[in-house]
C-alpha positions as MATLAB code, in Angstrom:
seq = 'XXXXXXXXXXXXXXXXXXXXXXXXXXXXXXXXXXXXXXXXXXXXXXXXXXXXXXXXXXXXXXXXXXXXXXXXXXXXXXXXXXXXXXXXXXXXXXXXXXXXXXXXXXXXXXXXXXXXXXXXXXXXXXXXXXXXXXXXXXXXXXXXXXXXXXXXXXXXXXXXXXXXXXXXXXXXXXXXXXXXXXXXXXXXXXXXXXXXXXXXXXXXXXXXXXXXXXXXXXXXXXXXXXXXXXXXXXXXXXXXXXXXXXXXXXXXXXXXXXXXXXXXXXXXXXXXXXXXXXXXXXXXXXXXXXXXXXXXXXXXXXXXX';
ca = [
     108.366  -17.885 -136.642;
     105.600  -17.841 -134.867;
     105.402  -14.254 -133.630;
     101.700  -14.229 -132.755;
     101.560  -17.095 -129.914;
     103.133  -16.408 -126.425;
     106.448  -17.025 -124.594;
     106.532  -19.805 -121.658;
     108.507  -18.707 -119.696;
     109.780  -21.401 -116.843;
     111.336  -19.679 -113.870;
     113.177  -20.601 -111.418;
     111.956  -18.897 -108.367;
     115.699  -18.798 -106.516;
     117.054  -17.171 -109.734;
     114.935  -14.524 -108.429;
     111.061  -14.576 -109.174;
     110.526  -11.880 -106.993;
     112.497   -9.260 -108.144;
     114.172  -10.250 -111.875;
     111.229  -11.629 -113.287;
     108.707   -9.272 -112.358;
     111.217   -6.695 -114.191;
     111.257   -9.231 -117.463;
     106.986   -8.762 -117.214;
     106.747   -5.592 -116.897;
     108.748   -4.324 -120.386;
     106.972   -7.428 -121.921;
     103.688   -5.638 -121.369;
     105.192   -2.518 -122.472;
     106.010   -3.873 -125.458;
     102.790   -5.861 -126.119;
     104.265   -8.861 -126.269;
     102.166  -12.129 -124.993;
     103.675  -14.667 -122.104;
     102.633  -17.262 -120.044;
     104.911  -18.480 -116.660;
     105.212  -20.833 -114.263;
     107.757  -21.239 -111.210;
     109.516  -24.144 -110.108;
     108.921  -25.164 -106.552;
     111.941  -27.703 -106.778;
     114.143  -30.251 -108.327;
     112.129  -31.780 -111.639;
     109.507  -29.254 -111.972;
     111.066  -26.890 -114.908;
     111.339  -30.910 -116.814;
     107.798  -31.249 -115.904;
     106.724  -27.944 -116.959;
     108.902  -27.908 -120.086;
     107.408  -31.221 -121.212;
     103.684  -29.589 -120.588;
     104.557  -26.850 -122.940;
     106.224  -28.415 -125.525;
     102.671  -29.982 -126.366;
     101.517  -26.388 -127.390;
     101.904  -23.994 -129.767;
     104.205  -21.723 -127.791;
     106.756  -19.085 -129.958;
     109.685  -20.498 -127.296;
     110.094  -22.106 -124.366;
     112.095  -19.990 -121.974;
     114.227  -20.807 -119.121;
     115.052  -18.114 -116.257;
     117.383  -19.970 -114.532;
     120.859  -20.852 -114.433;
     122.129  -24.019 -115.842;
     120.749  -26.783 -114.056;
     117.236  -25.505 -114.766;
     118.005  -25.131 -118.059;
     118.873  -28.427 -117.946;
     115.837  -29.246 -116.647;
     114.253  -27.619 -119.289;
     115.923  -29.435 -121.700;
     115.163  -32.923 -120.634;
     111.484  -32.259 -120.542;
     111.329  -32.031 -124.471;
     113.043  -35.808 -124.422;
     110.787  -37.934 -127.034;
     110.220  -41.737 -126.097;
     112.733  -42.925 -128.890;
     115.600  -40.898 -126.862;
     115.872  -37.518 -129.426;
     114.523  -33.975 -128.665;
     111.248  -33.143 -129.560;
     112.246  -31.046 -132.859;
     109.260  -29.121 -132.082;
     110.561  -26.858 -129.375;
     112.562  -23.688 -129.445;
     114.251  -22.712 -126.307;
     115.236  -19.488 -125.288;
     116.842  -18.237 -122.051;
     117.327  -15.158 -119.853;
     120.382  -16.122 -117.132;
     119.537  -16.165 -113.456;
     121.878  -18.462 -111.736;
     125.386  -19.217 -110.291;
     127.375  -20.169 -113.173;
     125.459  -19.003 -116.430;
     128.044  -21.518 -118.371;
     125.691  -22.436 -121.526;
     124.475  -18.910 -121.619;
     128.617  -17.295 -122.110;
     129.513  -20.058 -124.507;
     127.100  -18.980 -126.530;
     127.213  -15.477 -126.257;
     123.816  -15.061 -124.402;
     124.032  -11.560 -123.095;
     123.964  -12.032 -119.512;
     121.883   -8.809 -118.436;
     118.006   -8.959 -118.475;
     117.172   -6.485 -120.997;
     120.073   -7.758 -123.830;
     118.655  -10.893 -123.451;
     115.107   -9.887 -123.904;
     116.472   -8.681 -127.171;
     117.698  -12.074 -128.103;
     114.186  -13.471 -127.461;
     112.471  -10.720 -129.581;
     114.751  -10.340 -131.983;
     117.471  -13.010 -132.412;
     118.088  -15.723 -134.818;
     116.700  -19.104 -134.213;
     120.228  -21.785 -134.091;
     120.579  -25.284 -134.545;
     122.838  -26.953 -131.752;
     124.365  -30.348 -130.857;
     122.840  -32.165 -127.438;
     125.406  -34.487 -125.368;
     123.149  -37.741 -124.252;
     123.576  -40.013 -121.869;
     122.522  -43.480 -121.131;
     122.743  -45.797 -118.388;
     122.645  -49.092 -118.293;
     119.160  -49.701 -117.005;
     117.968  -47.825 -120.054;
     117.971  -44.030 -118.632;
     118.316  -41.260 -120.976;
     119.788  -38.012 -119.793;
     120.639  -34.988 -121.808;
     122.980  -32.303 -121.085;
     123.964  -28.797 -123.066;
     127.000  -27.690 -121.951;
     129.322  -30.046 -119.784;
     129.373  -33.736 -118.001;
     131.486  -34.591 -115.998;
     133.248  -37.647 -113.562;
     135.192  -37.572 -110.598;
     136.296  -34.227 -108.690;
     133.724  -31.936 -110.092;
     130.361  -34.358 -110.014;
     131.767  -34.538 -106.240;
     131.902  -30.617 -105.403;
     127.972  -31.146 -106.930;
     126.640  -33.593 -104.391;
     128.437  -31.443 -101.722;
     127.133  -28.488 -102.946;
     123.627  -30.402 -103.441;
     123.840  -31.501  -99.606;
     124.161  -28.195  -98.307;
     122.156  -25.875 -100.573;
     118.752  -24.734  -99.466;
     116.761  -21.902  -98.579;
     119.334  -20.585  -96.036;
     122.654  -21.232  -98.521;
     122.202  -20.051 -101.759;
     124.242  -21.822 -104.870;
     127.284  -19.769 -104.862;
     128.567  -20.179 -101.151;
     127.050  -24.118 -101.327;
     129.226  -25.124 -104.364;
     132.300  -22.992 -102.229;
     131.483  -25.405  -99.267;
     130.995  -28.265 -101.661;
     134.337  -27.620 -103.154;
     136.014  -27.110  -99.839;
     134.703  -30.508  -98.325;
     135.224  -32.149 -102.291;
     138.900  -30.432 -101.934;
     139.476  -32.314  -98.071;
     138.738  -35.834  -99.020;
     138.644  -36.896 -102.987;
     140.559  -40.207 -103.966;
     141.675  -39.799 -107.797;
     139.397  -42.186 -109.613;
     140.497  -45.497 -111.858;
     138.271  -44.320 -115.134;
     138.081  -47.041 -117.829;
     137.431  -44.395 -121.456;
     136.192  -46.646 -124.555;
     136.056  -43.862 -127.568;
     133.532  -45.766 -130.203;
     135.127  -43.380 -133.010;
     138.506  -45.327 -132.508;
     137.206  -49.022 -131.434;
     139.623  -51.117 -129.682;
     141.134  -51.798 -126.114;
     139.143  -49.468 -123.831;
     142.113  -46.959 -121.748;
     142.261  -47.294 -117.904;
     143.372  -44.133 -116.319;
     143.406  -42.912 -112.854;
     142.267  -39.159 -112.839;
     141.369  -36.358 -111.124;
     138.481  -35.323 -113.590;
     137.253  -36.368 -116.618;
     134.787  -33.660 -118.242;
     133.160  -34.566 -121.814;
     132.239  -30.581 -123.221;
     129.480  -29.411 -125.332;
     130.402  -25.960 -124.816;
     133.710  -24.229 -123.540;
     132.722  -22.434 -120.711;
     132.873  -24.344 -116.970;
     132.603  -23.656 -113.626;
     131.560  -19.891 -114.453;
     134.909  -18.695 -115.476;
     136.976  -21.200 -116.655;
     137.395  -22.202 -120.769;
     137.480  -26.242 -119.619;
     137.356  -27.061 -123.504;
     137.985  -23.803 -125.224;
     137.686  -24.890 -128.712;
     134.661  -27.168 -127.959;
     131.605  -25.592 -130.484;
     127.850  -26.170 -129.691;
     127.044  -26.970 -133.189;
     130.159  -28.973 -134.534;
     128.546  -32.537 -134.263;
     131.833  -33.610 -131.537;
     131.970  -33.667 -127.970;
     135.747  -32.426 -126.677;
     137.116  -34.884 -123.916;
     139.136  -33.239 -121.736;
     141.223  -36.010 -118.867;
     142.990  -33.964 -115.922;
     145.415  -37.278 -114.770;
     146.384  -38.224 -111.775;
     147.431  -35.479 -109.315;
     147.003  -34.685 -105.950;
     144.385  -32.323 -105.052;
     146.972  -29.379 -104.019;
     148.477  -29.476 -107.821;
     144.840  -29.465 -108.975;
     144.072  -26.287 -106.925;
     147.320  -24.759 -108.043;
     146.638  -25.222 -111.975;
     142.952  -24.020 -111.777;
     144.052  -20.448 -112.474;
     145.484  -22.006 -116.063;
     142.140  -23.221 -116.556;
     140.641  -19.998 -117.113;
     142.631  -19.380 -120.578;
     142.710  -22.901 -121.363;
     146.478  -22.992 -121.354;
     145.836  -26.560 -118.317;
     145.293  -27.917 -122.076;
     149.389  -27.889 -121.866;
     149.485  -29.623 -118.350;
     151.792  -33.145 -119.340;
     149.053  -35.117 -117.025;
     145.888  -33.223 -119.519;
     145.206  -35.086 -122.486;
     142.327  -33.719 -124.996;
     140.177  -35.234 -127.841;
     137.332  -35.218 -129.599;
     134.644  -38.289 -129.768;
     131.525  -38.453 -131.319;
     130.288  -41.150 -128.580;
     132.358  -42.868 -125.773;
     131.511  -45.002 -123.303;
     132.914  -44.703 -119.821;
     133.157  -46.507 -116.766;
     135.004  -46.713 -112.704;
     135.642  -49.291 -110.678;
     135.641  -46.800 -107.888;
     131.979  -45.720 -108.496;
     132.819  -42.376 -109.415;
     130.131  -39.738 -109.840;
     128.388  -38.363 -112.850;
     127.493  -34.769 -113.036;
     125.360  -33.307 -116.309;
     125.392  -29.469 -116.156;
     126.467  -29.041 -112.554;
     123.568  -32.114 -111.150;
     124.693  -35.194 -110.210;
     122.433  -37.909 -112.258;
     124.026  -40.910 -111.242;
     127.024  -43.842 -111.086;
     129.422  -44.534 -113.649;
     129.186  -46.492 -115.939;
     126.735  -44.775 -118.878;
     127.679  -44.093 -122.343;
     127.591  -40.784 -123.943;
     127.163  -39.421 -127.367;
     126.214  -36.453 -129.202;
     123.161  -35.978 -130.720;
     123.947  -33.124 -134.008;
     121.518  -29.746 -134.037;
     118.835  -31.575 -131.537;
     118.312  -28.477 -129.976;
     116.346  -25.160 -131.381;
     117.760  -22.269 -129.615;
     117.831  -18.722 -129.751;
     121.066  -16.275 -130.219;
];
């Protein structure tokens, strides 16, 4: 480890530069401990910063943010041949809506634990879901993609959020207007792990989990592990919106898993596609149009826990 060279830290100024992060300064000056920072000034910048600092000899890169900057973060140490730059270590101190990545991996949530973490944890190998489209475009995600109902609540969310609506109450109006007017989605799923006919289903949601946590509270994939080399596939079928709504309580134990119109499985790469055009969503962002394929890249990711 190299204890002697300074934390990056990338910070996302709505997760609150003004307040949180001058706190995270001040007791690393009290401690003697070196940093650099920069703050986002919108979408792309914590990739673009991130990819600056992965060139040096920094002791971590860290994201203050909530997922989608961490995200961000992420994709900025993508190498030309499609991998992570092995270089990097990545740590994080939450600051956002959902804080997903951060509880499935047992990130302490509050400032000061997760200080600790960054002084003193252990440095962890983890598994990176990729994407690719068909033009070529590489994607990466930590915790969850997703098609259909939730990569809709996104761009809702996405059209709405902005200096006067913070995240929280734009994803509750982007679920609200998602909720109004979604059309269950005709999703053709070709796992490469089991080749043969691809399966057409019509579904409500299709989510393809790095992590368990989704949504904030909800265990989406509760036995999906960061560092098991498999992505956990989780298909909510086709039902109307009102039974979707009903069962989301279930979600946040994992017992939907028992829902007849769920179906669950592991892949190590699938590729996916929708005649209806449906949405993709990496770590609450929509990135794009079905279809792209998806696969798991094992321990890409230097982290620390």
């Amino acid at each position: 480890m190299r204890a002697e060279t300074p934390f990056f830290f990338v910070v996302n100024p709505t997760s609150g530069l003004g307040h949180r992060f001058s706190g995270i300064a001040t007791r690393l000056r009290r401690l003697g401990v070196a940093f650099s920072s920069a703050a986002t000034m919108g979408p792309g910048d914590a990739t673009v910063l991130s990819s600056l600092a992965r060139h040096h000899d920094f002791r971590a890169i860290v994201c203050v943010g909530g997922d989608g900057t961490l995200n961000e973060v992420v994709n900025g140490l993508a190498t030309p041949d499609g991998r992570i730059d092995d270089r990097a270590v990545v740590g994080i101190v939450p600051s956002g809506t959902a804080q997903d990545f951060a509880r499935g991996m047992g990130i302490p949530l509050t400032r000061d634990d997760a200080i600790d973490v960054l002084l003193n944890g252990r440095e962890s190998r983890i598994d990176v879901g990729r994407i690719t489209f068909p033009d070529g475009h590489i994607h990466f995600f930590v915790n969850v993609a997703g098609a259909g109902f939730d990569a809709e609540v996104a761009e809702k969310a996405a059209e709405v959020r902005g200096p006067a609506i913070a995240s929280i109450p734009a994803h509750m109006l982007g679920f609200a207007s998602a909720l109004a007017g979604y059309q269950n989605k005709q999703i053709s799923i070709n796992v490469e792990d089991s080749p043969g006919q691809a399966t057409q289903v019509k579904c409500s949601l299709l989510v393809v989990a790095n992590g368990p946590s989704y949504a904030g509270m909800m265990q989406m994939a509760p036995e999906a592990l960061v560092d098991d080399g498999l992505l956990d596939v989780v298909v909510i079928g086709d039902v109307p919106t009102f039974e979707l709504l009903l069962n989301l309580p279930r979600a946040m134990t994992g017992a939907h898993l028992t829902h007849e119109k769920v179906h669950a499985y592991r892949a190590r790469a699938l590729t996916i596609d929708s005649s209806d055009g449906a949405l993709l969503q990496a770590d609450g962002d929509v990135i794009g149009r079905l279809p792209a394929r998806i696969d798991v890249l094992p321990g890409a990711l230097r982290v620390l826990r």
